[in-house]
NUKETI-174712 format. One line per 5 residues: their letters; for each residue x, y, z of N, C-alpha, C. Coordinates in steps of 0.05 Angstrom, whole numbers, plus 5000, padded with zeros to 4 digits. Each point is the difference from the previous one (the first is absolute). Example, Ala and Ser with C-alpha at 12.3 -4.5 7.8 and 13.67 -1.06 7.14 Angstrom:
as) 5264/4886/5156/4982/5024/5000/5018/5024/5000; 4993/5021/4986/5016/5024/5001/4985/5022/5014
***
This chain:
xxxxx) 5150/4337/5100/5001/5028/4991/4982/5003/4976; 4979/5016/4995/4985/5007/4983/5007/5029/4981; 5004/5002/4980/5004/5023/4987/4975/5002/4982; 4992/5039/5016/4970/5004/4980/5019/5016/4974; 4985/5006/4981/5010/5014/4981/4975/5006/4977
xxxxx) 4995/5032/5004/4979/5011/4980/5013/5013/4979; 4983/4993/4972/5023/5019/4978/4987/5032/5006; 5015/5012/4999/4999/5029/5004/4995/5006/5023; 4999/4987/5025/4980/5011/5019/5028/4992/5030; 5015/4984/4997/5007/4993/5028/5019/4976/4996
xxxxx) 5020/5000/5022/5019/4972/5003/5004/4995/5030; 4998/4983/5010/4993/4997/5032/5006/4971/5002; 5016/4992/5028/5005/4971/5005/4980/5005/5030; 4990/4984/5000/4991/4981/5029/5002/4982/5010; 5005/4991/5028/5008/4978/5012/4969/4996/5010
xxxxx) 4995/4970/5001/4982/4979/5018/5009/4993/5028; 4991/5011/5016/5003/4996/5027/4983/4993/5013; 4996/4986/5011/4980/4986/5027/4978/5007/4990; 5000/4994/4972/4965/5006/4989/4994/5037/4996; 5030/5001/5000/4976/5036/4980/5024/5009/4998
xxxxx) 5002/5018/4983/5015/5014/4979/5016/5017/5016; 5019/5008/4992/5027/5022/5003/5017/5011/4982; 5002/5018/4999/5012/5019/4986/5034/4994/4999; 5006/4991/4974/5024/4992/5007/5023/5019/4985; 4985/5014/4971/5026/5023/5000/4977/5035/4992
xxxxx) 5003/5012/4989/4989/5022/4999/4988/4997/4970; 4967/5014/5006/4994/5001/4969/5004/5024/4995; 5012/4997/4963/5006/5018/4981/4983/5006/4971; 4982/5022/5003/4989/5011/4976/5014/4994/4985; 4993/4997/4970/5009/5013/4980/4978/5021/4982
xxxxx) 5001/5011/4981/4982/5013/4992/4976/4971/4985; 4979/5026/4984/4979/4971/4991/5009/4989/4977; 5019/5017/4993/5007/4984/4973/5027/4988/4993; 5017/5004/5020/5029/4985/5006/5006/4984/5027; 5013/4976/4987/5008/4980/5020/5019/4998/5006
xxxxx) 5010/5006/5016/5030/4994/5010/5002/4982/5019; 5019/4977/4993/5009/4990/5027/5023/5011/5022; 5005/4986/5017/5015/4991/5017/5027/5015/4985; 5002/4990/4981/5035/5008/4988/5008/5019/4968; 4966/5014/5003/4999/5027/4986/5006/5019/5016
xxxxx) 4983/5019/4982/5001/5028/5018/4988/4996/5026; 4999/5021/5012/4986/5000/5024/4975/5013/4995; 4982/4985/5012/4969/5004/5015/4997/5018/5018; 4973/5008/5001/4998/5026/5015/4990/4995/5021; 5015/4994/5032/4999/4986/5025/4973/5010/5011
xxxxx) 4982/4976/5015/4974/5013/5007/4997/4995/5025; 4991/5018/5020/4999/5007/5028/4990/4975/5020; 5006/4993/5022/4981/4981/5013/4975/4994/5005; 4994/5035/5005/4972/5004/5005/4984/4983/4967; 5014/5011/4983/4990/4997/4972/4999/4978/4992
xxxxx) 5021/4983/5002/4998/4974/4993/4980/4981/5018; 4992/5005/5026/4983/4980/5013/4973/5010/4984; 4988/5023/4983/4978/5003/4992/5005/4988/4964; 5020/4997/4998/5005/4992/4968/4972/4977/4988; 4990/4996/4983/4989/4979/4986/5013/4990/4999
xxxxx) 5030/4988/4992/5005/4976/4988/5003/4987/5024; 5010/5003/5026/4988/4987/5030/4982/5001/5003; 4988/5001/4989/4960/4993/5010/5004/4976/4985; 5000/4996/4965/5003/4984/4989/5017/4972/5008; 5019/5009/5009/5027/4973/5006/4986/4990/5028
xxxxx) 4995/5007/5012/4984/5005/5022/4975/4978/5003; 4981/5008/4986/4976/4989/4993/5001/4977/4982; 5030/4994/4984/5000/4977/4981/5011/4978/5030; 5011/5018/5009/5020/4964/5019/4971/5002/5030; 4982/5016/4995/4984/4992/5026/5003/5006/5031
xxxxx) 5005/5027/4992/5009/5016/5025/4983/5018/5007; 4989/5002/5026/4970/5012/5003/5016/5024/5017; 4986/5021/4989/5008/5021/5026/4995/4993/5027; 5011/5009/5013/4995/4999/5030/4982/5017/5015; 4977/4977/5004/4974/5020/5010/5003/5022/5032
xxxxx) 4987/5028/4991/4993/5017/5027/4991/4995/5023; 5019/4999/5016/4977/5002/5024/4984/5022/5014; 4976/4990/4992/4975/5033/4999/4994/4997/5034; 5005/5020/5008/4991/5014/5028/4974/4990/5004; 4986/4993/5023/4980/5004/5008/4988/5022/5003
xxxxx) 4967/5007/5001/4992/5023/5003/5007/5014/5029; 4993/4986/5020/5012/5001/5022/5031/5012/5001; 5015/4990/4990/5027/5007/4991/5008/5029/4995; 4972/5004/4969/5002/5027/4987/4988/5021/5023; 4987/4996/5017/4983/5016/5019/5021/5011/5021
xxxxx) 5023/4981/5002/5020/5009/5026/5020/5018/4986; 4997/5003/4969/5026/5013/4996/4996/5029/4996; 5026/5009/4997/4997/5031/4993/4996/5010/4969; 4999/5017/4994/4992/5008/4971/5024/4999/4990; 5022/5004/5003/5025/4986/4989/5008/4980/4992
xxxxx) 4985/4982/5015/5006/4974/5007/4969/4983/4973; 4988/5014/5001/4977/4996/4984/5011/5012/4969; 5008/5019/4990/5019/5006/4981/5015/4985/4989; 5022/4984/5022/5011/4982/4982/4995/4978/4994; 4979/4989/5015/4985/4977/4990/4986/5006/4978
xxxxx) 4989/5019/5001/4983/5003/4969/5025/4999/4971; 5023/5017/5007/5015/4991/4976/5017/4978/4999; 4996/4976/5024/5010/4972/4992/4976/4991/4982; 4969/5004/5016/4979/4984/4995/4992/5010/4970; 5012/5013/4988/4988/5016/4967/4989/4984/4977
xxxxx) 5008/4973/5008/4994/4985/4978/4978/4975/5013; 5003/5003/5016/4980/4978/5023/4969/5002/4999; 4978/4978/4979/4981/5009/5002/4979/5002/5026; 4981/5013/5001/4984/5006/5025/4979/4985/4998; 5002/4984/5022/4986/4977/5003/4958/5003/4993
xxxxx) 4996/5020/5024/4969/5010/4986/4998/5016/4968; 5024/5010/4977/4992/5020/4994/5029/4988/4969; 4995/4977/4996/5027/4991/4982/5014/5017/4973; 4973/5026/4995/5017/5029/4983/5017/5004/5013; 5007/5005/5034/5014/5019/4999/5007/4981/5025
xxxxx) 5030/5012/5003/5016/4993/5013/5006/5014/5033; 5010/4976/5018/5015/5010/5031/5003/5019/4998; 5026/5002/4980/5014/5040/5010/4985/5012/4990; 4980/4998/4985/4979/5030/4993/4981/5009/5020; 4991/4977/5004/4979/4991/5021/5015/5030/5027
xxxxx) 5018/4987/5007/5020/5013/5015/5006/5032/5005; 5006/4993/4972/5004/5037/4989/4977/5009/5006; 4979/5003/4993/4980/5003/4997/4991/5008/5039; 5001/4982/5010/4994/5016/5028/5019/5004/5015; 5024/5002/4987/5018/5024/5008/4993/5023/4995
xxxxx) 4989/5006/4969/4994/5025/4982/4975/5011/5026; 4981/4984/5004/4977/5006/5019/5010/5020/5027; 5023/4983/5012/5011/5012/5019/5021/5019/4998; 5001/5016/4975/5020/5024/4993/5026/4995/4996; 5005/4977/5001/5031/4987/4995/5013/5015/4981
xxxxx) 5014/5013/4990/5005/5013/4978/5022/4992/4976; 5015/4979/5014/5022/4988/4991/4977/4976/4969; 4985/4990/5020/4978/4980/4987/4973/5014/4981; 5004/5027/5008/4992/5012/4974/5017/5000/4975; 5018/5009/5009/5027/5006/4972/4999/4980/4988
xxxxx) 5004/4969/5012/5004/4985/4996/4975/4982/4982; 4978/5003/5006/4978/4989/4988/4998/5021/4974; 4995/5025/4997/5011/5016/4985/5014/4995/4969; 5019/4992/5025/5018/4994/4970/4997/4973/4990; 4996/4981/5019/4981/4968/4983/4988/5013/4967
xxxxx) 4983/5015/5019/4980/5005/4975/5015/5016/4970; 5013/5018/5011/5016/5014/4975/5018/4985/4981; 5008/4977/5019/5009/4984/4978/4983/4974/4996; 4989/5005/5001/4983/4973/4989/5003/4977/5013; 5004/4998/5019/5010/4976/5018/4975/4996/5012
xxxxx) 4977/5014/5011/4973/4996/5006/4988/5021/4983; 4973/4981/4999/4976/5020/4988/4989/5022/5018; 4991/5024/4996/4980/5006/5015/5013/5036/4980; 4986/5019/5007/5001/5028/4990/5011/5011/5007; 5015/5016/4975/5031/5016/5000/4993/5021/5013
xxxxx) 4975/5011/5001/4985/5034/5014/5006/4987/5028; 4990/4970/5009/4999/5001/5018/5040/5002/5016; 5009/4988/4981/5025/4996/5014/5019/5027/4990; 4993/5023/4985/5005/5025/4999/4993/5017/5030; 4976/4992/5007/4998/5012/5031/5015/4994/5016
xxxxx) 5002/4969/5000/5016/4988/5022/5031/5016/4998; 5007/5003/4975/5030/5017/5000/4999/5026/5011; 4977/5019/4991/5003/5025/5007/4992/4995/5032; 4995/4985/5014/4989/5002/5030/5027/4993/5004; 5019/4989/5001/5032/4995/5007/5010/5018/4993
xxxxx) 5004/5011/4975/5010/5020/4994/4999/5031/5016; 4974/5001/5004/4986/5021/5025/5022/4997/5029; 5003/4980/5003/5009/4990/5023/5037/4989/5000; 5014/5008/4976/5021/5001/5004/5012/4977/4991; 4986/4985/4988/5011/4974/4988/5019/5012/4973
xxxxx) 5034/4991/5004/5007/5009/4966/4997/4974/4983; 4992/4983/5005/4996/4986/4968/4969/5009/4995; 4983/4996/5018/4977/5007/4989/4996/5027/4981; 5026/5025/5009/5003/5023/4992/5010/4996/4973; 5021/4989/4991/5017/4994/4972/4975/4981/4984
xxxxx) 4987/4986/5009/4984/4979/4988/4980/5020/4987; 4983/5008/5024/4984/5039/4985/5002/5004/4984; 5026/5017/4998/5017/5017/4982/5000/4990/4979; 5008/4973/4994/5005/4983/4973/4964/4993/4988; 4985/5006/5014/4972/4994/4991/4992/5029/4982
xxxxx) 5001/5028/5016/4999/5021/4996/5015/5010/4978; 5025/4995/4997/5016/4995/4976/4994/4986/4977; 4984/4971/5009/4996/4990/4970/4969/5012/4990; 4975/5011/5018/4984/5009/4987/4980/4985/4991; 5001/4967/5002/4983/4979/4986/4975/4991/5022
xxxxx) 5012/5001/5028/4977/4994/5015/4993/5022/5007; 5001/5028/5011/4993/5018/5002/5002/5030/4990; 4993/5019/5002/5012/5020/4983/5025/5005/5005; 5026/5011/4979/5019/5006/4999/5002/5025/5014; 5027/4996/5021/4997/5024/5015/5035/5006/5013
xxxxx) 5018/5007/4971/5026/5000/5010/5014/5020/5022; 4977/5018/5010/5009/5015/5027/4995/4983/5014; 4985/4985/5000/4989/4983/5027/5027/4978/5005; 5007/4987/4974/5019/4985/4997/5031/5002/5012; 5000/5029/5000/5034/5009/4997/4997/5009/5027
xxxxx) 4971/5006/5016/5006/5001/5033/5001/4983/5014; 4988/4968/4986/5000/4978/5017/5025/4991/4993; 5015/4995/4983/5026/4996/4994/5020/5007/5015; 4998/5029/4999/5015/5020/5027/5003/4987/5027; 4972/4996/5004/4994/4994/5035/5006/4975/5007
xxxxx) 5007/4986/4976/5001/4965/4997/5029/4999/5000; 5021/5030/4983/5036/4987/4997/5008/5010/5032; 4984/5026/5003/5015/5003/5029/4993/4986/5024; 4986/4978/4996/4994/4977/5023/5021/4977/4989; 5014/5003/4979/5017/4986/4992/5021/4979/5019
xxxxx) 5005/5006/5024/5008/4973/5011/4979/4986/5005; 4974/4992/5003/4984/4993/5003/4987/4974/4984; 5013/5007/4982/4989/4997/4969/5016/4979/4990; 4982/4969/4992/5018/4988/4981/5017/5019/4978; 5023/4979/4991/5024/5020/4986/4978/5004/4967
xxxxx) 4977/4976/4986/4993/5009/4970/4981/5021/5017; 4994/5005/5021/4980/5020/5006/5004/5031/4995; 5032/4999/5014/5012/5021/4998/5015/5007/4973; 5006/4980/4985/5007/5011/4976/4974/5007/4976; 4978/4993/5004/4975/5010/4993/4991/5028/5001
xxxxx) 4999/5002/5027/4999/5027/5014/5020/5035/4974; 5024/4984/5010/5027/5026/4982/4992/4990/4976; 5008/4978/4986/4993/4999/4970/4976/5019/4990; 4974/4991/5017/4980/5005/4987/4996/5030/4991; 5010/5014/5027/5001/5027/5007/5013/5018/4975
xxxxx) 5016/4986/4997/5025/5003/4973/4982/5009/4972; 4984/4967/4995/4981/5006/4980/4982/5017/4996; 4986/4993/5020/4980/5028/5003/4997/5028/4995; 5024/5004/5018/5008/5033/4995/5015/4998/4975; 5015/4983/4984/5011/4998/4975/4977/5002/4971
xxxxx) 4974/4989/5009/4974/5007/4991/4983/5028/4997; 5010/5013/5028/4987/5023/5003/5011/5029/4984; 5027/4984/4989/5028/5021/4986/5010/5017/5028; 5002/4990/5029/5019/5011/5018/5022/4982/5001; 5023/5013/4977/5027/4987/5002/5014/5003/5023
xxxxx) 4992/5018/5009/5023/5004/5020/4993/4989/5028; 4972/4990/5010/4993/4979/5014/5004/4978/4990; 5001/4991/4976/5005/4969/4987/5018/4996/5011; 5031/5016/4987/5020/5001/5008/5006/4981/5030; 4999/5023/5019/4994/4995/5027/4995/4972/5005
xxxxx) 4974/5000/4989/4990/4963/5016/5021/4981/4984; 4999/5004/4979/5019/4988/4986/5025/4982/5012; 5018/5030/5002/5026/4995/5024/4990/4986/5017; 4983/5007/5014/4990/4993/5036/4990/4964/4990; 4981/4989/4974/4998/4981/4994/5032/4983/5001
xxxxx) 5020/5000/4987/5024/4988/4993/5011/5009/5009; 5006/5024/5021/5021/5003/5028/4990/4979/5016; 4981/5015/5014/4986/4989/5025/4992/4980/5000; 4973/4991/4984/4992/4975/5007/5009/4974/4973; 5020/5011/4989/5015/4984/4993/4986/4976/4976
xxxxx) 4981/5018/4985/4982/4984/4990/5014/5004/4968; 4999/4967/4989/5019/4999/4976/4984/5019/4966; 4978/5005/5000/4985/5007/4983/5006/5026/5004; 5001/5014/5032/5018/5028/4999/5022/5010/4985; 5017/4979/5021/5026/4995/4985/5004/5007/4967
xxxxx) 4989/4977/4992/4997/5002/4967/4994/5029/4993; 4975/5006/5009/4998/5031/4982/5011/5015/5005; 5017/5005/5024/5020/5025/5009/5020/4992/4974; 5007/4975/4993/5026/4997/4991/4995/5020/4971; 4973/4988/4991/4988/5013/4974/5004/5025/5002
xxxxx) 4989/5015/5022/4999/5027/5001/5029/5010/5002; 5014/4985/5015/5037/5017/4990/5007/4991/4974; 4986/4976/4989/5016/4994/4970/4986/5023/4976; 4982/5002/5006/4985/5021/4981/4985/5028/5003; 5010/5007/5029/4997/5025/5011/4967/5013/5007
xxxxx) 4989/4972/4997/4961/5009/5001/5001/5008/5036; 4972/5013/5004/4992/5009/5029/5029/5022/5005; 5005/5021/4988/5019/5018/5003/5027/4990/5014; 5003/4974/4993/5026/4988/5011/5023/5011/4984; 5030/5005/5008/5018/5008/4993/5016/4970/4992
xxxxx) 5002/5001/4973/5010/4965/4980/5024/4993/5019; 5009/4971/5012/5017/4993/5015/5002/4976/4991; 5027/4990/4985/4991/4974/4993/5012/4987/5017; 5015/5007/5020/5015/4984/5016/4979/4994/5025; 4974/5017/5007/4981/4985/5020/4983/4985/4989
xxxxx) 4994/5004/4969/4977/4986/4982/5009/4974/4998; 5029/4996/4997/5016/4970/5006/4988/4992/5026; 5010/5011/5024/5000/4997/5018/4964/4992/5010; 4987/5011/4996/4957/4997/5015/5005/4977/4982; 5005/5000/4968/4990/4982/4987/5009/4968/5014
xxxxx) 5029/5008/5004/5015/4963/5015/4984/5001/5019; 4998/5016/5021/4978/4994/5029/4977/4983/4990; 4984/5019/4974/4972/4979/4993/5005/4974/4989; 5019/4995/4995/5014/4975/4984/4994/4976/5016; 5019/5019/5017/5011/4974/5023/4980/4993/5019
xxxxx) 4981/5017/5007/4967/4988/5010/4987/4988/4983; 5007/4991/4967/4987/4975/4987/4979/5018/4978; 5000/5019/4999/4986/5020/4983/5000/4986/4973; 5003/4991/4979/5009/4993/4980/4998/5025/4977; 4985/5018/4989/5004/5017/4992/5023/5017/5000
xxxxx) 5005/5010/5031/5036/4999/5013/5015/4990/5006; 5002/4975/4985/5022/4978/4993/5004/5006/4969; 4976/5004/4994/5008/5005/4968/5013/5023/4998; 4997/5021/5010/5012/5029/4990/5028/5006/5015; 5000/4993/5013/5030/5001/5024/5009/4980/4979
xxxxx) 5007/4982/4988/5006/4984/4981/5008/5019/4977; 4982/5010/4991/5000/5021/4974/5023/5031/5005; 4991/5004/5030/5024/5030/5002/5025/4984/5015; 5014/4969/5007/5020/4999/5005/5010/4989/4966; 4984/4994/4981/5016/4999/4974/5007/5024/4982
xxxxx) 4979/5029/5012/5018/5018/4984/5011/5021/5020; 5010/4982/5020/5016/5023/5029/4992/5016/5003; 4976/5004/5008/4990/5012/5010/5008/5007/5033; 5000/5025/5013/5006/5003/5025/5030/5006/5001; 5007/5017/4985/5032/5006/4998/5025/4972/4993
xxxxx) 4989/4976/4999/5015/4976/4997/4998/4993/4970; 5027/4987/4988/4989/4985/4978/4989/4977/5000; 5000/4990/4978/4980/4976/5000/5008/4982/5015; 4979/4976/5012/5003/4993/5023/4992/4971/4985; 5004/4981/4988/4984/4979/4988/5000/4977/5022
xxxxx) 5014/4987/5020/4986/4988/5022/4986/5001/5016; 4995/5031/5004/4975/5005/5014/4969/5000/4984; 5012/5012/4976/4972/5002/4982/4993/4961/5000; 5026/4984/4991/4989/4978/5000/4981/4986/5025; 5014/5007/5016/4984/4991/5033/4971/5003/4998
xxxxx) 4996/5037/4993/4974/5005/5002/4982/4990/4975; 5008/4999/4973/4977/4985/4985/5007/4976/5005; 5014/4986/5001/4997/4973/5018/4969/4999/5029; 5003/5016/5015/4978/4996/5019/4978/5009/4988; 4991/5023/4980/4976/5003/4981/5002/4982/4984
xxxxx) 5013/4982/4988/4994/4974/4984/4985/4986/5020; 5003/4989/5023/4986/4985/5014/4977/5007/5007; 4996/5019/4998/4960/5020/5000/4989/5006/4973; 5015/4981/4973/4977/5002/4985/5013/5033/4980; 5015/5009/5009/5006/5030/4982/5016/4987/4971
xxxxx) 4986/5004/4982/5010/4985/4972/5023/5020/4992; 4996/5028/4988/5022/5011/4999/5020/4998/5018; 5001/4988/5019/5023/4990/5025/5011/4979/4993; 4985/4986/4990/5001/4968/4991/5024/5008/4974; 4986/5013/4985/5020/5005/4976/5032/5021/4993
xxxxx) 4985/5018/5025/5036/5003/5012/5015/4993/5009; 4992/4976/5004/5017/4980/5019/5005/4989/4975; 4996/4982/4985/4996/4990/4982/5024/5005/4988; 5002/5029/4998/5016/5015/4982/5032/4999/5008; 4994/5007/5033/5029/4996/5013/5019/4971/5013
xxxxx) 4972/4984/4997/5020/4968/4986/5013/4995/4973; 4989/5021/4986/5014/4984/4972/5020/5021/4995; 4992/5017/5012/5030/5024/5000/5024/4999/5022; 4986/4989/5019/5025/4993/5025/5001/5019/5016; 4988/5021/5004/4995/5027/5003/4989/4995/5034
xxxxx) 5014/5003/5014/4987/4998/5039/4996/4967/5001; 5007/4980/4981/4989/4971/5005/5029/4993/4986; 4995/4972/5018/5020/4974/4972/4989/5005/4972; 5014/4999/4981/4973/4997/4972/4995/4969/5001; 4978/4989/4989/4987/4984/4997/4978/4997/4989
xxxxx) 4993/4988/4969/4996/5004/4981/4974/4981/5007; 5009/4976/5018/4967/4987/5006/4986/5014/5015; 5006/5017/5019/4988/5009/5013/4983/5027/4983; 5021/5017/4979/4991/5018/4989/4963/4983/4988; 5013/4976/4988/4974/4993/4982/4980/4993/5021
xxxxx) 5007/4984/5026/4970/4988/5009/4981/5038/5015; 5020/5014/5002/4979/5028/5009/4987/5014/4980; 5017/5001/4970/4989/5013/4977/4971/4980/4993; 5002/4973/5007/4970/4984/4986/4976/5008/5023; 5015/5009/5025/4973/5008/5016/4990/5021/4981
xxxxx) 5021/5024/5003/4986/5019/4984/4977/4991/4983; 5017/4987/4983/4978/4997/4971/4977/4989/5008; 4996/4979/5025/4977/4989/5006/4979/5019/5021; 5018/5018/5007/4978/5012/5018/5000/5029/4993; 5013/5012/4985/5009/5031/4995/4978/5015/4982
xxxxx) 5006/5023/4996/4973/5015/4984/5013/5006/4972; 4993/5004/4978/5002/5004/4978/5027/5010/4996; 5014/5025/5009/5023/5009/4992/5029/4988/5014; 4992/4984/5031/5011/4985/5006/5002/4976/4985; 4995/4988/4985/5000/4980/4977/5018/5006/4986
xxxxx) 4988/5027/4981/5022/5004/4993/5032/5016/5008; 5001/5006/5013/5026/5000/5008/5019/4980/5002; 4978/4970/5013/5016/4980/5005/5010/4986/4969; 4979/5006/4986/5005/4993/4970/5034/5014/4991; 5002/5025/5003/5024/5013/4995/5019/4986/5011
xxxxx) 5004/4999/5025/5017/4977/5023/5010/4981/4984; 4982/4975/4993/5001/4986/4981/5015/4996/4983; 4993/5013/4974/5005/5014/4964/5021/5014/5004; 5001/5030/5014/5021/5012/4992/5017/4996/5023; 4996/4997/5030/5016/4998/5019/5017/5029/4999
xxxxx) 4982/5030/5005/4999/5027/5002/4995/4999/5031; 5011/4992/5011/4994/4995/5038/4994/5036/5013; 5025/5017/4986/5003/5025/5012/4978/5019/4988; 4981/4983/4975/4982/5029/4993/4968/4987/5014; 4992/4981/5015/4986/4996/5003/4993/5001/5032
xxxxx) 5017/5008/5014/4996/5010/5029/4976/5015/5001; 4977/4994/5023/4984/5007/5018/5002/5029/5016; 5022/5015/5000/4995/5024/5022/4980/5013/5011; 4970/4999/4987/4986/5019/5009/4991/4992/5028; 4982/5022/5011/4989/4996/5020/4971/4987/4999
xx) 5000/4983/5016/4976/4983/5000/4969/5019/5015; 4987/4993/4987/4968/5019/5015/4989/4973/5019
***
């Protein structure tokens, strides 16, 4: 049994089997600057897909002498009998496979590339967006065409992808009518649509018109953002907008509880912090609620939120939603001090010296 272990980065066991590696329990983040083991807090659990691309398995990997397992590349002959589908997904196995006449550039480009020839459109988007993110070289004008020719043709990510270009204004001229129709045409293709596609789409829509001063379309996308497509950054600002009545909302603190826990509990940490903050001053017709507030700065402690850190802090040494526990109060108050900003210092200083726990609470809302 091998146990890897990075400080700040990962805890992972592997088994040695018949000469190559296996995954023997699940890897767990922690943030970059806290370590937790096994029989701390909890780590922030990372996906399958995610962990087979992790570095520190490349590393553990490459130290015990474990070679990936080479492709088997089609013959040309091969590539000649297939269909353009069938040629598609070979190019996104072959993406990293160099090309034997041409060692810049790789199988699946190679691929893409006379797919693109033959109007493929999927292998437009797709080469496209290589380029937008930097994953291959070649010109953003050129792979701006490639979007608007999908887009022409009914593609919605190519349409949302647009939109967010048109919106930011850096590669081409800013053009937020243009933006707020491809958006449109991109949410109501919405089953279609990966789920960050579609929450892109309502969010953005939100902003935009929230830019243009049409509150009462903000509004709208708004809801339709954190109703419908259920997107936690929605969520969050609806909750804002009932806690503080902006975008002509009528003040509700009992839904502003409510959007705010939704954004919480999709891992938001901003809305871990503040659902935290309105269940300690009962907010939502309830009184104070201090096990739940503890729960939630508890899960923003684990993302790094320092004023989280220190209201927690606060409600170990008060007993307040927790056991009290006075080691625990101190090992969260020295993060503070080691990683916190100037007035978080001092606060923890007060903690300390005067041990004033109730005048040094956090309530505001976080930006």
């Amino acid at each position: 049994m091998l146990r890897g272990c990075h400080r700040g980065a990962a805890t992972l066991q592997l088994r040695w089997v018949g000469g190559s590696v296996q995954l023997e329990a699940a890897l767990r983040l922690s943030s970059p600057r806290r370590f937790w083991t096994e029989g701390g807090r909890t780590c922030r659990p990372l996906s399958v897909r995610s962990l087979a691309r992790h570095p520190l398995i490349g590393r553990l990997k490459k130290s015990l002498g474990v070679r990936a397992k080479p492709v088997a590349v089609p013959t040309q002959q091969e590539f000649e009998s297939m269909s353009d589908r069938e040629r598609y997904l070979w190019a996104l196995k072959l993406e990293k496979v160099p090309y034997p006449q041409d060692p810049q550039r790789t199988v699946g480009q190679v691929l893409l590339q006379e797919l693109i020839s033959r109007d493929h459109m999927q292998a437009k988007y797709t080469y496209a967006t290589l380029i937008m993110t930097k994953e291959l070289e070649g010109d953003p004008r050129y792979a701006l065409r490639l979007w608007a020719e999908c887009s022409a043709r009914g593609h919605s990510w190519a349409k949302a992808n647009l939109a967010k270009v048109l919106a930011d204004g850096q590669l081409i001229q800013k053009d937020v009518e243009g933006a707020i129709r491809l958006y449109t045409e991109a949410w109501h293709a919405a089953p279609l649509l990966a789920p960050n596609h579609a929450f892109t789409a309502a969010y953005n829509l939100y902003s935009l018109y929230k830019q243009k001063g049409d509150v009462k379309r903000a509004a709208k996308w708004l809801k339709i953002s954190a109703d419908q497509a259920g997107d936690s950054l929605g969520q969050y600002h609806l909750g804002l907008a009932y806690s503080t009545g902006i975008l002509g909302m009528e003040v509700d603190p009992m839904r502003a509880v409510e959007y705010t826990r939704k954004s919480a509990d999709q891992g938001l940490v901003v809305a871990q912090h503040n659902v935290a903050c309105l269940y300690l001053d009962g907010q939502g017709g309830k009184t104070t609620d201090y096990p739940a507030a503890a729960y939630y700065f508890t899960l923003a402690h684990t993302r790094e939120t320092d004023w989280s850190t220190l209201n927690l802090a606060i409600m170990y040494a008060t007993g307040k939603g927790v056991p009290r526990s006075e080691v625990t109060c101190v090992e969260l108050l020295r993060e503070v001090e080691c990683f916190g900003n100037h007035s978080q210092k001092k606060a923890v200083v007060e903690v300390y010296e005067k041990h004033q726990y109730d005048q040094i609470w956090h309530r505001g809302v976080l930006e």
